[in-house]
KOLLO-796201 format. One record per residue (C-alpha): residue in one letter; x, y, z. Coordinates in steps of 0.5 Angstrom, whole numbers, plus 500, padded with zeros to 3 digits. Each point is the difference from the previous one (the first is absolute). Example, Ala and Ser with C-alpha at 12.3 -4.5 7.8 and 13.67 -1.06 7.14 Angstrom:
REM residues 2
{residuo:A&east:525&north:491&up:516}
{residuo:S&east:502&north:507&up:498}
END
This chain:
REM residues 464
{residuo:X&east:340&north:533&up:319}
{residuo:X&east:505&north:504&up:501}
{residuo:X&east:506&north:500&up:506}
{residuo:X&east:499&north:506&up:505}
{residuo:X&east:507&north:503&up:502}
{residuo:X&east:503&north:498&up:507}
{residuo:X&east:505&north:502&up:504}
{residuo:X&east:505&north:495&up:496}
{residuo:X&east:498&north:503&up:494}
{residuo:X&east:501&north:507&up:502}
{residuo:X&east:507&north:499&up:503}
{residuo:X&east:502&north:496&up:492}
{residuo:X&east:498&north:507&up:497}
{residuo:X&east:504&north:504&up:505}
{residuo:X&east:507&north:496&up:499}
{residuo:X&east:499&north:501&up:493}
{residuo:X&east:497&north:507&up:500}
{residuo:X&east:502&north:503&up:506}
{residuo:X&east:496&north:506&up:502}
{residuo:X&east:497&north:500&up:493}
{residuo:X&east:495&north:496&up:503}
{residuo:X&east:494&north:503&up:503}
{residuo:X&east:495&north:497&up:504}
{residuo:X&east:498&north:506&up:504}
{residuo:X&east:492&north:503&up:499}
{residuo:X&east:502&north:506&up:497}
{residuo:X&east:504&north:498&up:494}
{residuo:X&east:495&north:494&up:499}
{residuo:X&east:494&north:504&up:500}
{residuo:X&east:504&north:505&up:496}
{residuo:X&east:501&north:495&up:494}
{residuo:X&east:492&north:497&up:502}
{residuo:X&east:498&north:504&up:493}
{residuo:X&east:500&north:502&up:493}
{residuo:X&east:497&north:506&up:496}
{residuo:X&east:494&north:496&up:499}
{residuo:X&east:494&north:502&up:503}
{residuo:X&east:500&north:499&up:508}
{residuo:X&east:502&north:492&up:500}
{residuo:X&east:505&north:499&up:506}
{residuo:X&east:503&north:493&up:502}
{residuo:X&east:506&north:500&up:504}
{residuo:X&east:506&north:495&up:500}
{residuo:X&east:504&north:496&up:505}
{residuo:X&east:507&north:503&up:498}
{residuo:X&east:502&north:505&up:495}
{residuo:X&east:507&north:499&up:497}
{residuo:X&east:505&north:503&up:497}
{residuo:X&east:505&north:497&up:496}
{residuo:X&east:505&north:503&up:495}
{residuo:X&east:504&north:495&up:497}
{residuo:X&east:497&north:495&up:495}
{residuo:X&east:503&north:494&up:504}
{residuo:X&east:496&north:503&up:507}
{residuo:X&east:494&north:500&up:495}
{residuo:X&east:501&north:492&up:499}
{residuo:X&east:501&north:498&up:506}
{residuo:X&east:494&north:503&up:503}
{residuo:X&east:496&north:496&up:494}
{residuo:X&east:503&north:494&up:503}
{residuo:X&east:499&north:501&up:507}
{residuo:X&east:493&north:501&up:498}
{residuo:X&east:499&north:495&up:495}
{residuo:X&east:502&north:494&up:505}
{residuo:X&east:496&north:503&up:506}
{residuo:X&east:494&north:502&up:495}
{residuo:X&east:500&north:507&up:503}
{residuo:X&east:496&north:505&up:494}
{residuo:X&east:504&north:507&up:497}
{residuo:X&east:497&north:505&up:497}
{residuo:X&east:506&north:504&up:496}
{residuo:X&east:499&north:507&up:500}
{residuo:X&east:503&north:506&up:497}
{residuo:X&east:497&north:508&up:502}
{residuo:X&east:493&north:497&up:501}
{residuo:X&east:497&north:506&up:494}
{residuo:X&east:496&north:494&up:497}
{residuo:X&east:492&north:500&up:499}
{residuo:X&east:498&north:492&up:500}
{residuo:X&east:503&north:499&up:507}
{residuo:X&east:506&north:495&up:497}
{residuo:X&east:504&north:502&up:506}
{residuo:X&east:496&north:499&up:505}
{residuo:X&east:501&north:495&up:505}
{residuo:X&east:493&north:496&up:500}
{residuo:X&east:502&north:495&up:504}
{residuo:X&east:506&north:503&up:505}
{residuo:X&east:506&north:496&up:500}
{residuo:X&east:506&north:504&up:497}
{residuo:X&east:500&north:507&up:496}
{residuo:X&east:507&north:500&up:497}
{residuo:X&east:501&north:507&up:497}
{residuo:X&east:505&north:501&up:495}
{residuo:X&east:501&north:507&up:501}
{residuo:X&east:508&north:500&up:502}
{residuo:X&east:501&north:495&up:493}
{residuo:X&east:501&north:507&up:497}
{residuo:X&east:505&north:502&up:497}
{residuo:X&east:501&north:501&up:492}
{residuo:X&east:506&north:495&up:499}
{residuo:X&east:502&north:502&up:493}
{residuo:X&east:498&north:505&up:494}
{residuo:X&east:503&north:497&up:494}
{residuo:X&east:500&north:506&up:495}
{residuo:X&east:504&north:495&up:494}
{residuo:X&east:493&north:495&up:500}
{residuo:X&east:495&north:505&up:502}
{residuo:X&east:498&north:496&up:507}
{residuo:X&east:499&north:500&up:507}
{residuo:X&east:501&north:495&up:505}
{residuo:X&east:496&north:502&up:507}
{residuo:X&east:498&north:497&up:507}
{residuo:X&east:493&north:500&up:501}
{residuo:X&east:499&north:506&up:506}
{residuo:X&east:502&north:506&up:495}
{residuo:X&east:495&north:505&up:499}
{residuo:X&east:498&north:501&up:493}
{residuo:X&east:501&north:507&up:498}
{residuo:X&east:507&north:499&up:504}
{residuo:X&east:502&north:495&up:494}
{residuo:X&east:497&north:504&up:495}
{residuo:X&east:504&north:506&up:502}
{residuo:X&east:507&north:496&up:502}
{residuo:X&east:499&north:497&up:492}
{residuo:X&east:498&north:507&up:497}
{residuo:X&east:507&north:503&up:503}
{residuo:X&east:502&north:495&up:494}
{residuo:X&east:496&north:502&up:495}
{residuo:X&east:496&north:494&up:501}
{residuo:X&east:492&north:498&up:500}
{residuo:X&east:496&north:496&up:505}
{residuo:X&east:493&north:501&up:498}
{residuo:X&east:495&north:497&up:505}
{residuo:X&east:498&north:506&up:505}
{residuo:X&east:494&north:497&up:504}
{residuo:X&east:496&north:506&up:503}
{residuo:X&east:504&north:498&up:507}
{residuo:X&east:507&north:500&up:497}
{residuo:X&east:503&north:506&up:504}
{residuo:X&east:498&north:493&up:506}
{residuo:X&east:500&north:495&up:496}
{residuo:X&east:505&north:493&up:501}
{residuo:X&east:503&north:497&up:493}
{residuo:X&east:499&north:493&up:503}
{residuo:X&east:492&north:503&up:500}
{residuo:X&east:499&north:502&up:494}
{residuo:X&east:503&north:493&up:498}
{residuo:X&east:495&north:497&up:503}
{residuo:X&east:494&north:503&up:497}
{residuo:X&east:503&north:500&up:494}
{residuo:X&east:499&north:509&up:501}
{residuo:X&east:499&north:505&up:494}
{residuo:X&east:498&north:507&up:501}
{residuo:X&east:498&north:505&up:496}
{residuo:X&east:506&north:499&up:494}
{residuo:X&east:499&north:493&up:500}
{residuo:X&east:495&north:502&up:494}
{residuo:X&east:506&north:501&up:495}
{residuo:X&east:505&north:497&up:503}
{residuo:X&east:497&north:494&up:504}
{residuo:X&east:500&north:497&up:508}
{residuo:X&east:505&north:498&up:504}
{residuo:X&east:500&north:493&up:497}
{residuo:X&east:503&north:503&up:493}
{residuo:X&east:506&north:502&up:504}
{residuo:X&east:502&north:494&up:504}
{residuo:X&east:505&north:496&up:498}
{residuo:X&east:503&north:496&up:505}
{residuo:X&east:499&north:498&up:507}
{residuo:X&east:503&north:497&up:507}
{residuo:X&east:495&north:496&up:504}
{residuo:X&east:499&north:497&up:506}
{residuo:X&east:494&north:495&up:500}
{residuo:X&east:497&north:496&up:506}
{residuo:X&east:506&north:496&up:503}
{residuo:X&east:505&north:504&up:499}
{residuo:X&east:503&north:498&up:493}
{residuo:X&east:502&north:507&up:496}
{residuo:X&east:501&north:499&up:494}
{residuo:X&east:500&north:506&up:493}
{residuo:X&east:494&north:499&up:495}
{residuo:X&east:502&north:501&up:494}
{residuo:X&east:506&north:504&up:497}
{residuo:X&east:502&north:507&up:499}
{residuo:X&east:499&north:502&up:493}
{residuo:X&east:495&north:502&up:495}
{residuo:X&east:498&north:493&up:497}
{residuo:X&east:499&north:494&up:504}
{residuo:X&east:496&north:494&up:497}
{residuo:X&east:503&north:495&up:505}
{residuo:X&east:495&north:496&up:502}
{residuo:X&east:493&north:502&up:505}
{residuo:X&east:500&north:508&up:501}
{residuo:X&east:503&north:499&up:507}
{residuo:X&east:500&north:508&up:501}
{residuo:X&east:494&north:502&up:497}
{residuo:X&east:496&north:495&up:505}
{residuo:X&east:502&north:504&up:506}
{residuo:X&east:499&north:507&up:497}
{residuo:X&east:493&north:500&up:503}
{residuo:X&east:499&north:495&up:504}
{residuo:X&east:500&north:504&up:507}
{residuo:X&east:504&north:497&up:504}
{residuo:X&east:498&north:493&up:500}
{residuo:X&east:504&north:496&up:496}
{residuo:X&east:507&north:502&up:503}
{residuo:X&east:504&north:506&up:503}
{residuo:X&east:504&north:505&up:495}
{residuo:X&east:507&north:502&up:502}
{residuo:X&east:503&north:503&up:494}
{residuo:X&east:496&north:502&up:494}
{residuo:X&east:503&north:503&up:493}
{residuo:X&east:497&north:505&up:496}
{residuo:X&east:501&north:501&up:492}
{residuo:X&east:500&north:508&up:500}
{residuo:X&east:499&north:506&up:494}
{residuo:X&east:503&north:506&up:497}
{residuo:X&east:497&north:505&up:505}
{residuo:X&east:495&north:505&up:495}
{residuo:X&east:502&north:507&up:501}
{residuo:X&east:494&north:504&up:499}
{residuo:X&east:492&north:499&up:502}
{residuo:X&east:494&north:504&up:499}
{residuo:X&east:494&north:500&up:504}
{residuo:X&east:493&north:502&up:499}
{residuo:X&east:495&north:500&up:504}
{residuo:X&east:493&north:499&up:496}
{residuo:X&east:493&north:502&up:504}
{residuo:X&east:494&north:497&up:498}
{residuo:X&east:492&north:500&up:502}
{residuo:X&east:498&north:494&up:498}
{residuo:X&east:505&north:494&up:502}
{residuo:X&east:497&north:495&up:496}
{residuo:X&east:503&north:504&up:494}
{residuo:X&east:507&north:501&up:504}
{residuo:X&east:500&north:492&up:500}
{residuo:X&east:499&north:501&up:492}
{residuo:X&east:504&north:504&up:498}
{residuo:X&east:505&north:495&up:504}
{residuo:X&east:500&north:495&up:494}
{residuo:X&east:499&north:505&up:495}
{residuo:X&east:507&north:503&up:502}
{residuo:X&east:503&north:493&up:499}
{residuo:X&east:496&north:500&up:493}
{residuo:X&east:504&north:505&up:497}
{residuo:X&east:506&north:495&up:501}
{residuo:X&east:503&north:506&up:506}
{residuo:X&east:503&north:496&up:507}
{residuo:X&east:500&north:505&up:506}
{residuo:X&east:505&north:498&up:506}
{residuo:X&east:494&north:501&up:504}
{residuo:X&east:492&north:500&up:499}
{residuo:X&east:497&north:501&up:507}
{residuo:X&east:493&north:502&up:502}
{residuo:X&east:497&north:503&up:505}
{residuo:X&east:493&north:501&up:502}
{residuo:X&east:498&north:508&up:503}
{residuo:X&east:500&north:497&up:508}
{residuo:X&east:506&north:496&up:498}
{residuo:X&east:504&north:507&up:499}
{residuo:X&east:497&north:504&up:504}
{residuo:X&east:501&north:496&up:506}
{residuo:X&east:507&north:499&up:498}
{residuo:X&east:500&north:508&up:499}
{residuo:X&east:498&north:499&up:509}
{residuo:X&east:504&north:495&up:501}
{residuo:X&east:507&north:503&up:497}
{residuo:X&east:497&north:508&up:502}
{residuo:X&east:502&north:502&up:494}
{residuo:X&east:494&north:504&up:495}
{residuo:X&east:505&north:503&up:494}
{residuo:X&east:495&north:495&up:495}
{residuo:X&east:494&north:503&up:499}
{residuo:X&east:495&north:495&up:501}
{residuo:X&east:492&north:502&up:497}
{residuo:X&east:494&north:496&up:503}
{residuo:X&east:499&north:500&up:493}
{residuo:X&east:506&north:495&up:499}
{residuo:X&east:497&north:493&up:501}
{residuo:X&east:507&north:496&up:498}
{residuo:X&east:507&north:502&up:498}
{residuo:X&east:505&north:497&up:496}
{residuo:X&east:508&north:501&up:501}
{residuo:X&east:503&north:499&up:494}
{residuo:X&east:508&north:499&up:499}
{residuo:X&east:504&north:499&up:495}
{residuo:X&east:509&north:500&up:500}
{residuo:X&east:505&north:498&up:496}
{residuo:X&east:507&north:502&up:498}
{residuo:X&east:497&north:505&up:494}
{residuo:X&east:496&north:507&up:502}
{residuo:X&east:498&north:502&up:494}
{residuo:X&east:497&north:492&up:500}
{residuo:X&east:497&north:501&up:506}
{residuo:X&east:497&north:507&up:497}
{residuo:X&east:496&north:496&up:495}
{residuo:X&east:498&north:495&up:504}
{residuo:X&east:497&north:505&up:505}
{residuo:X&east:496&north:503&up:493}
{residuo:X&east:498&north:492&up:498}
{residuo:X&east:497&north:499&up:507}
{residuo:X&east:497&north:507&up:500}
{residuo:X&east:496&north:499&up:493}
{residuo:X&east:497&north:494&up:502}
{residuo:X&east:497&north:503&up:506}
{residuo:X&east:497&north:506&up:497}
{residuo:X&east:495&north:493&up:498}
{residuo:X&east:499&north:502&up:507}
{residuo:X&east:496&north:504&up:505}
{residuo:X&east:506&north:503&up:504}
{residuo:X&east:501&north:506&up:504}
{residuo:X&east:506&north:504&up:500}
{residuo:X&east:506&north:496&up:499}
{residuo:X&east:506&north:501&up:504}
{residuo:X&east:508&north:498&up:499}
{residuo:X&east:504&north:501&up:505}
{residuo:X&east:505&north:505&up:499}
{residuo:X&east:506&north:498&up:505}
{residuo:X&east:503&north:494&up:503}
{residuo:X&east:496&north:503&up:506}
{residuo:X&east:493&north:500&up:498}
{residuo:X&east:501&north:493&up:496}
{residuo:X&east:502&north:498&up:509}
{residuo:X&east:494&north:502&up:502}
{residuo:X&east:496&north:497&up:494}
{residuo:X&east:503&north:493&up:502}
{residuo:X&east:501&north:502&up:508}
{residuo:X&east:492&north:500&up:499}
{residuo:X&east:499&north:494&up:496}
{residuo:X&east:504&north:496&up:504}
{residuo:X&east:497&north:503&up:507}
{residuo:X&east:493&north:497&up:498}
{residuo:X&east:501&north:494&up:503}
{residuo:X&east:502&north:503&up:507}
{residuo:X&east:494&north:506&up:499}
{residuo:X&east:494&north:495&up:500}
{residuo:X&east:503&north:495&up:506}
{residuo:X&east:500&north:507&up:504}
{residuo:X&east:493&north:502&up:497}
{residuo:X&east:496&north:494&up:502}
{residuo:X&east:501&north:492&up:501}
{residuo:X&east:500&north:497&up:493}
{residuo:X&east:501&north:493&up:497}
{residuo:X&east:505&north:501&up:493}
{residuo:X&east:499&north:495&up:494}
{residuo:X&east:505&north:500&up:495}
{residuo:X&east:496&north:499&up:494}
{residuo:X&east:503&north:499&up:493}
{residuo:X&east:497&north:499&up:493}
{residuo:X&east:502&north:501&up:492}
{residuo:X&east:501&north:508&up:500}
{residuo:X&east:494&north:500&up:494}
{residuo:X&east:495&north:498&up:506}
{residuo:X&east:502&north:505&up:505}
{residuo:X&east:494&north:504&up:499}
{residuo:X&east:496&north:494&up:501}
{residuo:X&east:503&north:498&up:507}
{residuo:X&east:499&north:507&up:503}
{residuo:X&east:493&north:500&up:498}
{residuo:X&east:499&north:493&up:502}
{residuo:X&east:503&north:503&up:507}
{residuo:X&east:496&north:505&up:501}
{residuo:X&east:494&north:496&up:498}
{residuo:X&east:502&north:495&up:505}
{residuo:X&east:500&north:505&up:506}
{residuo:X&east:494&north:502&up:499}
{residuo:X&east:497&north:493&up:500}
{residuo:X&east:503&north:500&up:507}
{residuo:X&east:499&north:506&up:503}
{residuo:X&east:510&north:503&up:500}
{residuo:X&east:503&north:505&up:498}
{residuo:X&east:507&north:498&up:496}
{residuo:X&east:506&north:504&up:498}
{residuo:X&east:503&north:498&up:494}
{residuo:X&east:507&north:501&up:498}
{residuo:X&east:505&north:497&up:496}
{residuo:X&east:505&north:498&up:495}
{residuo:X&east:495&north:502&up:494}
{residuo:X&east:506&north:498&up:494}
{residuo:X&east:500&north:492&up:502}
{residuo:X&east:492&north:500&up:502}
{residuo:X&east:502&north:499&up:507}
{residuo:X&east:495&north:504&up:505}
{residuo:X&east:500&north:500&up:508}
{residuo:X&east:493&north:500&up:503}
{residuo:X&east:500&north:503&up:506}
{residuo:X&east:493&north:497&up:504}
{residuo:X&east:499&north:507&up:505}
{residuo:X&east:497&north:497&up:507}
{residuo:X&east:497&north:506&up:501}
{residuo:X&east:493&north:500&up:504}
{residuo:X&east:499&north:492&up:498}
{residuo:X&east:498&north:496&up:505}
{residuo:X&east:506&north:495&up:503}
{residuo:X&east:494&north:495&up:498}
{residuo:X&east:501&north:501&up:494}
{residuo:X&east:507&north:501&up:500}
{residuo:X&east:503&north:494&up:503}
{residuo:X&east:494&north:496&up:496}
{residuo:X&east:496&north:501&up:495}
{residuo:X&east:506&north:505&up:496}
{residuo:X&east:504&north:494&up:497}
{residuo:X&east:494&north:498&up:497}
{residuo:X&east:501&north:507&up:496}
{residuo:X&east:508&north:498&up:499}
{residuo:X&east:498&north:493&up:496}
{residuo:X&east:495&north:503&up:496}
{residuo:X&east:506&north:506&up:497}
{residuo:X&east:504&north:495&up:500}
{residuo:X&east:496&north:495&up:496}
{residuo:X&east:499&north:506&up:494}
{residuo:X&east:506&north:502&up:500}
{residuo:X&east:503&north:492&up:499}
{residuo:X&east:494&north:500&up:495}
{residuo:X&east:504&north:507&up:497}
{residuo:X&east:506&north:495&up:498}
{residuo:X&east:502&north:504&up:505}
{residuo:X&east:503&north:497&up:509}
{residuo:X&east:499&north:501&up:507}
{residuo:X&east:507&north:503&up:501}
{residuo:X&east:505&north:504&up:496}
{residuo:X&east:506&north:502&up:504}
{residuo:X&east:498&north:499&up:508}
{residuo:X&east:500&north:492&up:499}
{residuo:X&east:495&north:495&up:504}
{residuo:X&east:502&north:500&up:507}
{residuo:X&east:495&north:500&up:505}
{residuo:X&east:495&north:504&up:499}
{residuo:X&east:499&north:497&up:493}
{residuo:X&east:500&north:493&up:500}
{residuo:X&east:492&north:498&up:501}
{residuo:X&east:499&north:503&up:493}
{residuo:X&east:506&north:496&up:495}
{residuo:X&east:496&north:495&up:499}
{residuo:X&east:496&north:506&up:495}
{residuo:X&east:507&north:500&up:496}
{residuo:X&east:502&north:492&up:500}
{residuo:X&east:495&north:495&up:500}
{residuo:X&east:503&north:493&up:505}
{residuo:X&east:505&north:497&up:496}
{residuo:X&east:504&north:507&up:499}
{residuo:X&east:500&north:501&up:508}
{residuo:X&east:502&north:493&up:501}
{residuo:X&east:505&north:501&up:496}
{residuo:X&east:502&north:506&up:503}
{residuo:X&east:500&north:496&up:507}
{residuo:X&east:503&north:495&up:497}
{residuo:X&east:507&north:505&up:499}
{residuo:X&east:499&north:502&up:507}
{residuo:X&east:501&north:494&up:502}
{residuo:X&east:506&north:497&up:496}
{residuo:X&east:503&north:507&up:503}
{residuo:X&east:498&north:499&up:507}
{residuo:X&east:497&north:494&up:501}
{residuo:X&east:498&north:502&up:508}
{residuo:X&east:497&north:507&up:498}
{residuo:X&east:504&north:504&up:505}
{residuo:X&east:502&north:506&up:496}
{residuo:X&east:494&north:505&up:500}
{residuo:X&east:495&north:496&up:501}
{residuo:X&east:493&north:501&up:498}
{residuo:X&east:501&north:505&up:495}
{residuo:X&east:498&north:499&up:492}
{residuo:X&east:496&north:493&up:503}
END
């Protein structure tokens, strides 16, 4: 159905671009792949433009010749969004990457999408300024990714999801037209949420140019502990029963021992005792402007977990040891991909019904005969399940796994819960919305896209 690129094609995008088109095997098969599992799919041409009007103008050309895009920005994601399924043209966001004002007077942002996450979140903290969502990937990750997944990350359980800081954003939809989506303040009740509406929708609707972010007052002070466990039900318990007591962390993460100790392989680093005995860990962080408070907190979530079977509970001591508590955490992801082929699910439930996941797991491993690793953000009930490979037949792997998936995604949907919290749909989820939307929501969802890009070039064969 879609137009394959010829030499008419290429030579409109080199007049626009210049050398800033890529043709070449090397740079195609270096933009064939994302961080999800071991998928390839090679485009025609990467293109790199860096102005919004470059953008449109490559919309436009490929709206009329029905030429498919994939927008892409670093390529970190764990649903396939960006690969390129059906070739056609990889349009690269990396060189829209400038940080175009911090206005300090109304606490904002205004960014292109290629900037790095952690880059942003140094350049506003200079100001004394705060944007929360910190991805695992965020030291890799773009701006413009995290809008399209809608990322959290692990402060997203006390100050929310990159959805709560958006306030306005430039795009480019299908046929070139650019336009704003809403407006830069605060509070905006002016007709359809235009802007929440692409936050989340991978790509597939139009391509973001410009974003405006809401930002905080930067916290100046954080404790961290880690807390080891030997049973990881009950550090899955004991996750509720801290917010029970009305105590909201900054971070609520949880690791099973595999998780940790491959992280502790993976980065070489082994400062943190890690027993055979330690089935689960919970890393607890608290911050604020109020030490002593901070104190308190500390005290409040250690009552709670004397309910709890525990071994030795560490508090890191420097702003070095709470580094490598979170270099830890944050290398998990990377650690089990280097351990083994994994498939990775993004599960979510109401945090009471986190242990009841994690048991559900386990028990649909050994139904099926695979190992998992489980990690994740504990406070808002979102766990990763990393599926080993390990000695499982490529038999079973290729077929009779999905089978496992859809009925972990059944339970977790019967939980009140659904089948992605912050890695979206993309490719590799699709075959299972139908578990979370009955027919008319999906059409629904069609439906938008279709109103969007009524000849479906951008990203196609993702969500549906």
């Amino acid at each position: 159905m879609y137009h394959q690129i010829n030499q008419e094609d290429l030579s409109f995008f080199k007049s626009i671009l210049g050398d800033r088109c890529k043709d070449d095997i090397q740079t195609r098969e270096a933009y064939n792949h994302d961080h999800t599992e071991d998928l390839k799919f090679t485009p025609h041409v990467v293109l790199f433009p860096q102005t919004t009007n470059e953008v449109s103008e490559i919309l436009a050309h490929c709206n009329k010749h029905q030429i498919c895009v994939t927008p892409a920005g670093a390529r970190t994601g764990l649903s396939g969004g960006s690969l390129p399924i059906y070739g056609g043209v990889l349009l690269s966001c990396e060189k829209l990457n400038k940080i175009i004002e911090i206005d300090q007077k109304n606490s904002q942002v205004t960014t292109e999408p290629g900037v790095i996450t952690e880059i942003l979140q140094n350049a506003v903290k200079e100001k004394g300024l705060f944007y929360p969502p910190d991805p695992a990937s965020k030291g890799s990750c773009f701006i413009g990714g995290n809008i399209a997944e809608n990322s959290g990350g692990p402060k997203a359980v006390k100050y929310g999801v990159t959805k709560d800081y958006v306030l306005n954003l430039e795009i480019v939809l299908p046929d070139g037209t650019i336009m704003w989506t809403g407006a830069n303040v605060l509070k905006n009740a002016t007709g359809y949420n235009l802007t929440q509406l692409i936050v989340g929708s991978e790509g597939t609707l139009a391509v973001v140019t410009k974003i405006v972010l809401k930002l905080i007052p930067h916290p100046t002070h954080t404790m961290l502990m880690l807390v080891p466990f030997f049973d990881a039900t009950s550090a899955c318990e004991a996750v509720a029963s801290i917010f029970n007591q009305g105590i909201t962390p900054s971070g609520m993460e949880f690791m099973e021992h595999n998780a940790l100790k491959w992280a502790q392989l993976f980065t070489e680093d082994y400062s943190i005792e890690i027993k055979k005995t330690h089935a689960a860990h919970l890393l607890i962080e608290v911050d604020g402007f109020d030490a002593e408070q901070l104190i308190k907190d500390c005290e409040a979530i250690m009552g709670v977990l004397e309910q709890f079977e525990t071994d030795e509970i560490l508090f890191a001591e420097s702003e070095a040891q709470k580094n490598t508590l979170w270099n830890l955490r944050r290398k998990v992801g990377e650690a089990v991909k280097v351990q083994s082929v994994y498939k990775e699910e993004d599960t979510v439930v109401p945090r009471f019904e986190l242990p009841r996941l994690l048991q559900t797991i386990k028990k649909i491993g050994e139904q099926f005969g695979f190992e998992t690793v489980c990690y994740g953000h504990a406070g808002d009930g979102n766990l990763h399940v990393n599926i080993i490979k390990g000695d499982l037949s490529d038999d079973f792997w290729n077929k009779e796994l999905s089978v496992a998936i859809r009925a972990l995604f059944t339970a977790v949907v019967q939980m009140g819960g659904t089948i992605s919290g912050e890695h979206g749909i993309g490719l590799v989820q699709k075959p299972y919305m139908d578990i979370a939307f009955d027919t008319k929501g999906l059409d629904l969802m069609r439906g938008i896209k279709s109103i969007f890009d009524p000849k479906g070039i951008l990203n196609p064969g993702k969500i549906f």
